[in-house]
C-alpha positions as CSV (number, residue, x, y, z in Angstrom):
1,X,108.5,121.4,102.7
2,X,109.5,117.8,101.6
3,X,107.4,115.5,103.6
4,X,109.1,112.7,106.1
5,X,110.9,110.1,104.7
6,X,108.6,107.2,103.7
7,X,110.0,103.6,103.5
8,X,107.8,101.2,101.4
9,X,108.6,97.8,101.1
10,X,111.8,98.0,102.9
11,X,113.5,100.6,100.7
12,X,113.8,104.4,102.1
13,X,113.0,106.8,99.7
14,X,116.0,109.3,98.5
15,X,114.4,112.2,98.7
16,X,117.4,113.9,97.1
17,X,116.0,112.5,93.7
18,X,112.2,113.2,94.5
19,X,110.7,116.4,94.4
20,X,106.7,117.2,95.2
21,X,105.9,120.7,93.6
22,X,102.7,122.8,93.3
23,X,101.8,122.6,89.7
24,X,98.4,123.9,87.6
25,X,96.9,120.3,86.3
26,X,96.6,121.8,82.8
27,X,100.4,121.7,82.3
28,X,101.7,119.1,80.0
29,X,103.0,116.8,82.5
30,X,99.6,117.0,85.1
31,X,97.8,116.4,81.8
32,X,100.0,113.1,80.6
33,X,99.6,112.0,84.1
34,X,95.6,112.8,84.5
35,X,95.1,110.8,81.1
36,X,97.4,107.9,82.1
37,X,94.9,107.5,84.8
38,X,91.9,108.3,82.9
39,X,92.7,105.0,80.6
40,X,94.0,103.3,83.0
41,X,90.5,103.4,84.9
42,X,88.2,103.1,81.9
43,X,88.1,99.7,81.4
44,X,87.6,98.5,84.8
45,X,84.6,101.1,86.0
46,X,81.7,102.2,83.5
47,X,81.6,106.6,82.7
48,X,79.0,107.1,85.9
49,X,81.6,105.3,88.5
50,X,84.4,107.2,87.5
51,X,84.2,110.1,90.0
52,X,87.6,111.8,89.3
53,X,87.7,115.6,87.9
54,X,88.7,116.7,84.5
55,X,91.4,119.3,84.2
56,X,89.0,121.8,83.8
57,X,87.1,121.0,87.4
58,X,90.0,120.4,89.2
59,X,91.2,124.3,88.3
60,X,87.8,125.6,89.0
61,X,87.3,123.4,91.9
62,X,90.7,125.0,93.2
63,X,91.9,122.1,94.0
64,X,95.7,122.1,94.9
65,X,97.5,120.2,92.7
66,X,101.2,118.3,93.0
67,X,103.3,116.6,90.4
68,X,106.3,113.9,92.4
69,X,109.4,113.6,90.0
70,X,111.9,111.4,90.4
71,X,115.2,112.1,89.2
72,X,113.3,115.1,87.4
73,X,110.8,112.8,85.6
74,X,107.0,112.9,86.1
75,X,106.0,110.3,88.3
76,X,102.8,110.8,89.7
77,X,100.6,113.2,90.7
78,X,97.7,114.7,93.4
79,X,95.6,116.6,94.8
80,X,93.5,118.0,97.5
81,X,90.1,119.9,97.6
82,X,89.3,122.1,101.4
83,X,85.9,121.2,102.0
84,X,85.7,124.4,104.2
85,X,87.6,123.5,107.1
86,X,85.6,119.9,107.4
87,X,87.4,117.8,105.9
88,X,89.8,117.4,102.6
89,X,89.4,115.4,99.8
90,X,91.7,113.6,97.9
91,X,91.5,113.7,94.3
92,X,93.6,112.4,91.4
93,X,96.2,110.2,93.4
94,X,98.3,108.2,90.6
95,X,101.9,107.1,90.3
96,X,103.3,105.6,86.6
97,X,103.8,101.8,87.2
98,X,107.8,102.3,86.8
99,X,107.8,104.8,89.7
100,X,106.0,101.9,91.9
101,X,107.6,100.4,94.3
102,X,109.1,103.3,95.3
103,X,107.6,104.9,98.2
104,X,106.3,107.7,95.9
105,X,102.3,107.3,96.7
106,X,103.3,107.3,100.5
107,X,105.5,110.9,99.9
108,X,102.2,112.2,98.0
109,X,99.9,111.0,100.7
110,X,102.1,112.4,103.4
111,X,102.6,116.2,101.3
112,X,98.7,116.4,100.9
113,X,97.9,115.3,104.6
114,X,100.5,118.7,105.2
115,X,98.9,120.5,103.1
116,X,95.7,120.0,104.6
117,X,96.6,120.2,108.2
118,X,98.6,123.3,107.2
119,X,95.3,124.8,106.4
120,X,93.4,123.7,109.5
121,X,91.9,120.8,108.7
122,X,92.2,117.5,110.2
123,X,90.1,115.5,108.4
124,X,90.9,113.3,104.8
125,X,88.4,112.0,103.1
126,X,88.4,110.2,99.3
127,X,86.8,107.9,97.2
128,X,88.2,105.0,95.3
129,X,87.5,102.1,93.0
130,X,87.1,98.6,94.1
131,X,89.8,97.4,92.0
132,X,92.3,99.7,92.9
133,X,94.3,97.0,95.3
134,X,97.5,98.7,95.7
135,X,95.8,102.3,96.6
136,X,93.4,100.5,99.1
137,X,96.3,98.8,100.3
138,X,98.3,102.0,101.1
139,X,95.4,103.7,102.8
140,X,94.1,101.4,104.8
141,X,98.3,100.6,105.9
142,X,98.2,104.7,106.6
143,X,95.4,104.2,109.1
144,X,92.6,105.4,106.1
145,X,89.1,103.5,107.5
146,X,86.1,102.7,105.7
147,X,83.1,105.1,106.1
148,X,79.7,105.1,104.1
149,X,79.6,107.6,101.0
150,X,80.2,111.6,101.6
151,X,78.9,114.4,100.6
152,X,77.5,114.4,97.0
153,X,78.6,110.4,96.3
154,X,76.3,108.6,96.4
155,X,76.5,104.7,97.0
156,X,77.5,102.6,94.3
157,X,78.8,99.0,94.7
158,X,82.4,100.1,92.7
159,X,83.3,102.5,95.4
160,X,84.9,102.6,98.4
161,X,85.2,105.4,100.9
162,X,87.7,106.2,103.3
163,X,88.8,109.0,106.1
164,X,91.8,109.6,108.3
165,X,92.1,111.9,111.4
166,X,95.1,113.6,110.9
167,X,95.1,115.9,113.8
């Protein structure tokens, strides 16, 4: 179930060290991560452009949930809501700045775009922050285009939105 080996930046990631595992976001390490993110986010967007779930929406929301560790250390995390079988949506993509660099977000992206397709559906959809560089960056370089707000977003100018064909 690992997904394809990702190269970033030249390097090819060992996936003999990296692991992606199905994990409830209320565990201690989901949590850690979810808050890194959290305060990593709150002072560059104000409370009502913040559009990422809380522990408690992303388990009643059922969204599947992922942890990546690297040599057995929480290094990011993700996960995916069905949308029926429209489209998916990604929620919660982070990786800690010393796992960067790394390939790590690619081997996420890649395991959720399985998970998805897995489940018959062919469609990615997500919503991220205008100052997020690097994650624009990586979808837009995983074919990710640019598409007007989506189902209950509404537009705001901190946003961006983004889909992917992956069928």
């Amino acid at each position: 179930m690992w997904p394809r080996c990702a190269k970033h930046r030249g390097n090819v990631l060992d996936a003999s060290r990296t692991r992606i595992t199905p994990e409830r976001p209320d565990t201690a390490d989901a949590k850690a991560l979810i808050f890194e993110l959290e305060a990593h986010l709150e002072p560059l967007y104000p409370s009502e452009s913040r559009h990422g779930y809380a522990v408690e929406k992303l388990i009643a929301q059922a969204v599947a949930f992922f942890l990546i560790r690297h040599d057995g250390a929480p290094a990011g995390c993700g996960g995916i809501q069905l949308i029926g079988t429209e489209y998916a949506e990604l929620k919660r993509m982070y990786v800690r700045p010393q796992f960067r660099g790394m390939g790590l977000a690619k081997a996420m992206l890649a395991h959720l775009a399985d998970h998805a397709r897995d489940r018959g559906v062919g469609l990615l959809r997500l919503e991220t922050g205008i100052h997020q560089h690097a994650a624009i960056g990586l979808y837009e370089r995983e074919g990710f285009r640019s598409i007007p707000p989506f189902g209950d977003y509404k537009n705001d100018p901190l946003s961006r939105f983004y889909e992917k064909r992956i069928v």
